[in-house]
Rosetta silent file (secondary structure, phi, psi, omega in degrees, C-alpha in Angstrom):
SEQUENCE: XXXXXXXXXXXXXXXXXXXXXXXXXXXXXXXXXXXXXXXXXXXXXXXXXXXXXXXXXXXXXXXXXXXXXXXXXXXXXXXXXXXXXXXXXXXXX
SCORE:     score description
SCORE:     0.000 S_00000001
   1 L     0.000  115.113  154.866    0.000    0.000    0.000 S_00000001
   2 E   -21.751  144.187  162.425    1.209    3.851   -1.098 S_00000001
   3 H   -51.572  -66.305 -171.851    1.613    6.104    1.832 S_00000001
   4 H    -8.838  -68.306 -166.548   -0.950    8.066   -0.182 S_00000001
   5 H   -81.849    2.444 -178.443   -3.507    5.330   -0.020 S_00000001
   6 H   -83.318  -26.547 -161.505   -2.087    4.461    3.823 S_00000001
   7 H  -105.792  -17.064  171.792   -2.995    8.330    4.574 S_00000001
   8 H   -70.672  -49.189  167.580   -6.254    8.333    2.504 S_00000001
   9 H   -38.308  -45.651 -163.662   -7.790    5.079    4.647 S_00000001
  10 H   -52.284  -62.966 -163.884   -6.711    7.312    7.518 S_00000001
  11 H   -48.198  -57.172 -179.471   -9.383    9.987    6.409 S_00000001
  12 H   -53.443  -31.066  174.849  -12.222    7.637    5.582 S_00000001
  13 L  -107.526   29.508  134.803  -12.425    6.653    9.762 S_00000001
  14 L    76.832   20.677  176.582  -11.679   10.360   10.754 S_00000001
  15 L  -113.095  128.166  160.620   -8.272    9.809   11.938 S_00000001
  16 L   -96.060 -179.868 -174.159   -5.093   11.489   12.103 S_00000001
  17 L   -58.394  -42.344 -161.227   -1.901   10.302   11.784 S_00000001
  18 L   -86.696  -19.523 -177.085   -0.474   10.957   15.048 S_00000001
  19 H   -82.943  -45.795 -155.452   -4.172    9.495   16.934 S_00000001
  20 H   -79.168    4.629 -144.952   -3.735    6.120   14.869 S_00000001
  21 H  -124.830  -36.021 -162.900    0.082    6.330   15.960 S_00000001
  22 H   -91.036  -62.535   19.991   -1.101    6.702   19.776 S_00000001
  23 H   144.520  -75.672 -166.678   -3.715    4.382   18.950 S_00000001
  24 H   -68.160  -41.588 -115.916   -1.226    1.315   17.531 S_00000001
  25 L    -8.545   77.205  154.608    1.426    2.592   19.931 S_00000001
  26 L  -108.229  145.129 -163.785    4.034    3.175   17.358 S_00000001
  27 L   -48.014  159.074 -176.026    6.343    5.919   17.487 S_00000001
  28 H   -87.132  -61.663 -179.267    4.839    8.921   15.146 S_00000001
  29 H   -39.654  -58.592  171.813    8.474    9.430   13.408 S_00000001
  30 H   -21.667  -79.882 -173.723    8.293    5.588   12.484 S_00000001
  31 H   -47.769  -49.372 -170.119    5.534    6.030   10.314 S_00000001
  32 H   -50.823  -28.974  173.573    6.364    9.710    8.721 S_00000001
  33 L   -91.168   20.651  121.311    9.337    7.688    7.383 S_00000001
  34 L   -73.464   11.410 -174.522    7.343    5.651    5.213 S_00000001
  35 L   -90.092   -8.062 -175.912    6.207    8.736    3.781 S_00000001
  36 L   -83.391  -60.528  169.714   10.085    8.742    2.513 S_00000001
  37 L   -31.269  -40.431 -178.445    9.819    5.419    1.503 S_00000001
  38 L    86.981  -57.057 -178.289    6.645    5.714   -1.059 S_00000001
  39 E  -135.576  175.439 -162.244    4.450    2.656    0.875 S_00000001
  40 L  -113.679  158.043  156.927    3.757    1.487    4.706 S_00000001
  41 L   -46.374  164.652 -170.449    4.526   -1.821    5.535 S_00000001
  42 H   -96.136  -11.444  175.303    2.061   -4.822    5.086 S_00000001
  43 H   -75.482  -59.806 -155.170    1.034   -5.038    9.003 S_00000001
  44 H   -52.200  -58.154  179.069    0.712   -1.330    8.991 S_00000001
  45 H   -70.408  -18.673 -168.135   -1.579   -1.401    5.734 S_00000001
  46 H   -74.629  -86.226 -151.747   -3.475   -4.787    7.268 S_00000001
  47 H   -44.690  -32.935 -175.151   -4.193   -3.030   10.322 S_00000001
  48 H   -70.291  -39.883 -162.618   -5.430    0.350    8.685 S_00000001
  49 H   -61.967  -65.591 -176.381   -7.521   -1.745    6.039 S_00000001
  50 H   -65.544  -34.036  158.951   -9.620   -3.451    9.107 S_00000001
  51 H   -54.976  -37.625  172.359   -9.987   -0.210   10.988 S_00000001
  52 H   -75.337  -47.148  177.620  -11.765    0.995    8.057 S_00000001
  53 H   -44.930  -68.485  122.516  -14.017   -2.394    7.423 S_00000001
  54 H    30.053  -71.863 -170.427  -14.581   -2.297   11.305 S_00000001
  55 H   -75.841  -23.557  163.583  -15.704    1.262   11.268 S_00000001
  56 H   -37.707  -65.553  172.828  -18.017    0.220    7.950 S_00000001
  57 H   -62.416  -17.681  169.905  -19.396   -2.284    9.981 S_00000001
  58 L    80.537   45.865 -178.883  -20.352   -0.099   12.574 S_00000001
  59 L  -116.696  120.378 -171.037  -17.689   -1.795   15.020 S_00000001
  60 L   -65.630   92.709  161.131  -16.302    0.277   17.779 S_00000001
  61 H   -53.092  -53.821 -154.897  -12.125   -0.577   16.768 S_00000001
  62 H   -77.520    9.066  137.913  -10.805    1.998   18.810 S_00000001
  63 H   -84.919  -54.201  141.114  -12.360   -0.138   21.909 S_00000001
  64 H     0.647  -85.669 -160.446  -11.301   -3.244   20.326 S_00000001
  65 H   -51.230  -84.972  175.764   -7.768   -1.855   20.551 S_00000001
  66 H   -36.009  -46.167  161.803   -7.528   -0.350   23.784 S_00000001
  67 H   -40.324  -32.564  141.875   -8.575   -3.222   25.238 S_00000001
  68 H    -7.055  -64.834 -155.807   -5.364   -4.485   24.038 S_00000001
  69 L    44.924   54.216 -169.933   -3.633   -2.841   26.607 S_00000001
  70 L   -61.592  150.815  168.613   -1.031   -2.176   24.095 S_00000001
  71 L  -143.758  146.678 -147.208    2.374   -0.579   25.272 S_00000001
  72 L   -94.000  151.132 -148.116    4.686    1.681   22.762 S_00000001
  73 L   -93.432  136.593  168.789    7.936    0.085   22.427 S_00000001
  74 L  -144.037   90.537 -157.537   10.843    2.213   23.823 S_00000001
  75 L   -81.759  163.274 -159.821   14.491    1.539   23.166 S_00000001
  76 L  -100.632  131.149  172.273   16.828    1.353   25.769 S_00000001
  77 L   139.459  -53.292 -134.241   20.692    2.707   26.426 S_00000001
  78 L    34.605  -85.267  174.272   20.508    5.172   24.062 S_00000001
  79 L  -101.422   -1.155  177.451   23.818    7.181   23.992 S_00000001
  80 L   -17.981  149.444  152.357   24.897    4.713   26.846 S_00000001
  81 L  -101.240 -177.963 -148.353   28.609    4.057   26.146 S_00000001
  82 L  -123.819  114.767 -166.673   29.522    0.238   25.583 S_00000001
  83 L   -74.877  139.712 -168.432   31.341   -1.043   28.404 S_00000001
  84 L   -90.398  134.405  168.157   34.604   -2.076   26.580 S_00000001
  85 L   -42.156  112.005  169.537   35.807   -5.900   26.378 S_00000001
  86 L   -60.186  104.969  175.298   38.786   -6.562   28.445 S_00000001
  87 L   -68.437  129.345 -171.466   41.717   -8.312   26.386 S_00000001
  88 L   -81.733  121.431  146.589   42.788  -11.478   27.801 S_00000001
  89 L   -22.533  128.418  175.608   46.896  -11.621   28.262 S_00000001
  90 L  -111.829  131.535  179.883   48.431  -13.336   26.013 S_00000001
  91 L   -56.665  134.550  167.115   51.128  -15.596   27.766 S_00000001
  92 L   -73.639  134.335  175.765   54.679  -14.697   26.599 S_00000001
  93 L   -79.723    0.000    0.000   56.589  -17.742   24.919 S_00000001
């Protein structure tokens, strides 16, 4: 799926980018860089495609979802430095 048609789905169920991003809980940056990219991923387009059938259907998703009890992903260290490897002695011959 095109961003295009990843950001048009968005429209038909009244959504922005950054609520389906809170929503999912994936980072907001994530997505905007398939907008680099040309298309979303195939989970990404899966998931948007049934939030629109869902909302068609007259099916609460955004209940669905929360119920979930979803929890956004956060990585860990960051700028940490990398405790350095100790070099084993080498026996002299």
């Amino acid at each position: 799926m095109t961003f295009i048609e990843f950001k048009k789905r968005l429209l038909d169920i009244d959504m922005t980018l950054p609520r389906f991003c809170d929503l999912i809980k994936v980072s907001d940056k994530n997505i905007q860089s398939y907008k680099k990219k040309g298309e979303v991923p195939n989970t990404i387009a899966a998931i948007v495609t049934c939030f629109v059938a869902m909302e068609k259907n007259n099916i609460d998703f955004k209940t669905v979802i929360c119920e979930l009890d979803l929890k956004k992903k956060t990585k860990k260290g960051g700028f940490a430095k990398k405790k350095k490897k100790q070099l084993k002695e080498v026996p002299e011959a």
